[in-house]
Residue, then its C-alpha position, 0 to 999 in steps of 0.5 A: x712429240x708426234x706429228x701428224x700429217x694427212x695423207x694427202x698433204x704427203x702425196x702433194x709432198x711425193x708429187x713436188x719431189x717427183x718433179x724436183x728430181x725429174x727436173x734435176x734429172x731432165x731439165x726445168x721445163x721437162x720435170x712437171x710434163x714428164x711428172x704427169x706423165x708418170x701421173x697418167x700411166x699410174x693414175x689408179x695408184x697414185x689417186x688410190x694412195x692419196x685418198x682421204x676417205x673411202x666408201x664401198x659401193x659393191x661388187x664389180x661383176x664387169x670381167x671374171x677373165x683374171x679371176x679375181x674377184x673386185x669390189x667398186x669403192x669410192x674415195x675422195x682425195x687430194x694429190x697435185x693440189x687439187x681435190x677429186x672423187x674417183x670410183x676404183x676397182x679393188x682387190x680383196x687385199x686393198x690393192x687398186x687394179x683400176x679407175x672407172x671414173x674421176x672428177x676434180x674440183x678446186x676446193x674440198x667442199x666441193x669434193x666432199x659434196x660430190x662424195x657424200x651425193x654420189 
């Protein structure tokens, strides 16, 4: 029997065992504060990770200094229990290198109107 489960309930899964060991590790009230902390230093990754779904918006023409070339795609996903859109910088093997901008929303609907609008 197969199970099937969404990508996003894995990150939210990811997330509670990072505070889980770090909590194991550090103490109770350290786990969830460093949790996020290492949310933040890797954002691009973990929101990139979490998504759901994803749509190309084009080029970005921003920096030609590292000389890669790098497309703007936006995604909708969940992580941490809350949903966002987030506009991402990728490569062309699919590998984010940054985050122009993130919204969060409380509620699915919410994100994928945001998502399908933008």
């Amino acid at each position: 029997m197969a199970q099937i489960q969404s990508i996003s309930e894995a990150a939210d899964r990811v997330m509670a065992a990072l505070v889980s060991g770090l909590e194991i590790e550090f103490g109770r009230a350290a786990g969830a504060a460093l949790a996020a902390r290492f949310l933040g230093a890797e954002e691009a990754d973990f929101l990139w990770d979490a998504r759901v779904e994803e749509r190309w918006l084009g080029c970005y023409y921003g920096s030609e200094d590292a000389g890669i070339e790098l497309d703007r795609v936006r995604i909708l996903g969940r992580i941490d229990g809350r949903w966002f859109v987030a506009v991402m910088l990728v490569d062309g093997d699919g590998d984010a290198h940054g985050m122009l901008g993130k919204r969060s929303f409380g509620r699915a609907a919410q994100a994928r109107t945001a998502f399908a609008d933008a």
